[in-house]
DODREN-757767 format. One record per residue (C-alpha): residue number from 1; chain; x, z, y. Coordinates in steps of 0.02 Angstrom, whole numbers, plus 50000, padded with zeros to 5 digits. Each point is the difference from the previous one (the first is absolute). Example, Ala and Ser with C-alpha at 12.3 -4.5 7.8 and 13.67 -1.06 7.14 Angstrom:
BEGIN
+-------+------+-------+-------+-------+
| torti | firo |     X |     Z |     Y |
+-------+------+-------+-------+-------+
|     1 |    A | 50615 | 50390 | 49775 |
|     2 |    A | 50069 | 49967 | 50172 |
+-------+------+-------+-------+-------+
END
This chain:
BEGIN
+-------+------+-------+-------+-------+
| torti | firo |     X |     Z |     Y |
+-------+------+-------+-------+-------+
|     1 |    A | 53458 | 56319 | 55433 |
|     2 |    A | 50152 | 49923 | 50064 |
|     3 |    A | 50127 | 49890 | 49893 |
|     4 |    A | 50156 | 50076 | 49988 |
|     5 |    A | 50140 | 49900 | 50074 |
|     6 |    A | 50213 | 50050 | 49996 |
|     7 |    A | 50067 | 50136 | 50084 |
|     8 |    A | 50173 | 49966 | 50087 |
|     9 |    A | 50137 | 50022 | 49879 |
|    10 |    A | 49881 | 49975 | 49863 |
|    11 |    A | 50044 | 49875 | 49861 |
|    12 |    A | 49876 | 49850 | 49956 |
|    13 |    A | 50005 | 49929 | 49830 |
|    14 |    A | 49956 | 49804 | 50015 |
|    15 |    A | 50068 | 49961 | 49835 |
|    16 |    A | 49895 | 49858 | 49903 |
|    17 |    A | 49836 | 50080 | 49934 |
|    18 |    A | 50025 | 49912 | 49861 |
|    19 |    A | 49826 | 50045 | 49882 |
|    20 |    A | 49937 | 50081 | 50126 |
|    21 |    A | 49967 | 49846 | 50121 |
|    22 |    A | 49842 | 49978 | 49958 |
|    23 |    A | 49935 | 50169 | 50025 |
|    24 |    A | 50088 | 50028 | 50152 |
|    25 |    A | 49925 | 50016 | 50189 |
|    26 |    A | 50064 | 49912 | 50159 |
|    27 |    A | 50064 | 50143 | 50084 |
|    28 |    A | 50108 | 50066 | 50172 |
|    29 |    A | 50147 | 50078 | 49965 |
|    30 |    A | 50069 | 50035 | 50180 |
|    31 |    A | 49891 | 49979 | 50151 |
|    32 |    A | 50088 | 50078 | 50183 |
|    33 |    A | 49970 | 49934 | 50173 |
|    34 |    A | 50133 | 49871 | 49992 |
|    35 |    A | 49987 | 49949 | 49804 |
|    36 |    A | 49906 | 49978 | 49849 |
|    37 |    A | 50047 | 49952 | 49809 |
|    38 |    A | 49872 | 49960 | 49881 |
|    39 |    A | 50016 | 49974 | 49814 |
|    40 |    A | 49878 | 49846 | 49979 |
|    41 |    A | 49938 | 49974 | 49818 |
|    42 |    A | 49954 | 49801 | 49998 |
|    43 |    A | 49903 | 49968 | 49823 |
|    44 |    A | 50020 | 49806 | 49940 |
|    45 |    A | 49867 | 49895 | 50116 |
|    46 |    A | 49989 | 50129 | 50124 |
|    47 |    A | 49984 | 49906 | 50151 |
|    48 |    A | 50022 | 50087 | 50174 |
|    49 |    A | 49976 | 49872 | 50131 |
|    50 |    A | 50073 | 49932 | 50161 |
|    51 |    A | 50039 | 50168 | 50141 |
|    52 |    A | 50122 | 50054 | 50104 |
|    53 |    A | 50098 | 50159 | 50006 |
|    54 |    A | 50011 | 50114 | 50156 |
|    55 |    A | 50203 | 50015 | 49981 |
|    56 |    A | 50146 | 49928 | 49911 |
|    57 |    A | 49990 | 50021 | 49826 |
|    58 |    A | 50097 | 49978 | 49837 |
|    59 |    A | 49915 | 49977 | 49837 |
|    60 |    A | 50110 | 50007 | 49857 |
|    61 |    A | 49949 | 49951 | 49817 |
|    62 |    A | 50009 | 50181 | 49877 |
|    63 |    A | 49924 | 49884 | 49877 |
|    64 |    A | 49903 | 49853 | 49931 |
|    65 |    A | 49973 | 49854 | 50091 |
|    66 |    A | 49921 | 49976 | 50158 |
|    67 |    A | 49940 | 49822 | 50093 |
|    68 |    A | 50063 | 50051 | 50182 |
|    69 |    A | 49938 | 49885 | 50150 |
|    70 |    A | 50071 | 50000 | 50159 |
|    71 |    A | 50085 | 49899 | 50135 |
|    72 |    A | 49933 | 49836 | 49934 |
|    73 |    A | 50068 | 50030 | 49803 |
|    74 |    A | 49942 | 50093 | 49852 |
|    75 |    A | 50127 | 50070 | 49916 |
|    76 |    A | 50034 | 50109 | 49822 |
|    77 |    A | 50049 | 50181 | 50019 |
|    78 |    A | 50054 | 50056 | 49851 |
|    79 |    A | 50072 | 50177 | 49963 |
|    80 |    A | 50170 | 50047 | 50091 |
|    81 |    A | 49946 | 49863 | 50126 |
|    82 |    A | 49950 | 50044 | 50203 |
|    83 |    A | 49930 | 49889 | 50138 |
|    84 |    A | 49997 | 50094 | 50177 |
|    85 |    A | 49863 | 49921 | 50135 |
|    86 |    A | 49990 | 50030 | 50171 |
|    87 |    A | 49866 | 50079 | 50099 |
|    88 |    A | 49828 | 49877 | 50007 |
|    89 |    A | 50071 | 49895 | 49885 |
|    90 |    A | 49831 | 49921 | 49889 |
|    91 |    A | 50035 | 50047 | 49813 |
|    92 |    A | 49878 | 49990 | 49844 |
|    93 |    A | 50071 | 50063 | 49812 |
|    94 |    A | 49907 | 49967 | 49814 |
|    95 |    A | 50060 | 50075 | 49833 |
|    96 |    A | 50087 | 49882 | 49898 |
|    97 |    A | 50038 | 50141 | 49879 |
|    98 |    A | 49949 | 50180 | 50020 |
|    99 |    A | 50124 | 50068 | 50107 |
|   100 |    A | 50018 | 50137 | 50151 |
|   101 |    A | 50093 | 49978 | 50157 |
|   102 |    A | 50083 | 50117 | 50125 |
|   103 |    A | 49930 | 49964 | 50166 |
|   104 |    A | 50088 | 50058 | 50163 |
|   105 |    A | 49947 | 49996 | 50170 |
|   106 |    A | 50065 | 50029 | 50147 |
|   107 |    A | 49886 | 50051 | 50125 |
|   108 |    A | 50021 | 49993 | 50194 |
|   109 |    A | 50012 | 50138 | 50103 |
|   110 |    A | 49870 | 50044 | 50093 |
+-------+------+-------+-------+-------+
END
């Protein structure tokens, strides 16, 4: 079985979770030929290490706090915050809080 993802026009809720962070899923909430957003749930310690991305992407703090590493400095996303990357660019994230992310990429055409 498939996982559902947004049809156009359709409205996403990516609202905190609030009490439901912990019992939530990573999951793909848009996924086309040229784009994909992902809700990623990051617990506290969660580590996810050093990779690269096949597009530009934006990843933008719903909640928590997240250890973000790229371009030679780790910095603190914290809810309302966003940090865009360009295509290739080495990245690695850990859960300083539990927290989820919105993750955007842009993907090249093909």
């Amino acid at each position: 079985m498939s996982i559902p993802h947004a049809n156009p026009g359709e409205i996403v809720n990516v609202r905190s979770l609030g009490a439901a962070l912990a019992t939530t899923a990573t999951r793909t909430l848009v996924k086309t030929k040229t784009i994909e957003v992902i809700r990623m749930v990051v617990p506290a310690g969660k580590e996810i290490p050093t990779h690269k991305a096949k597009g530009d992407i934006t990843v933008q703090c719903l909640e928590g706090k997240i250890a973000f590493t790229a371009c030679g400095k780790t910095h603190e996303l914290e809810a309302g915050q966003l940090l865009y990357l360009p295509t290739g660019e080495p990245h690695s994230l850990r859960g300083i809080e539990n927290g989820s992310l919105l993750l955007t990429i842009v993907l090249p055409s093909q």
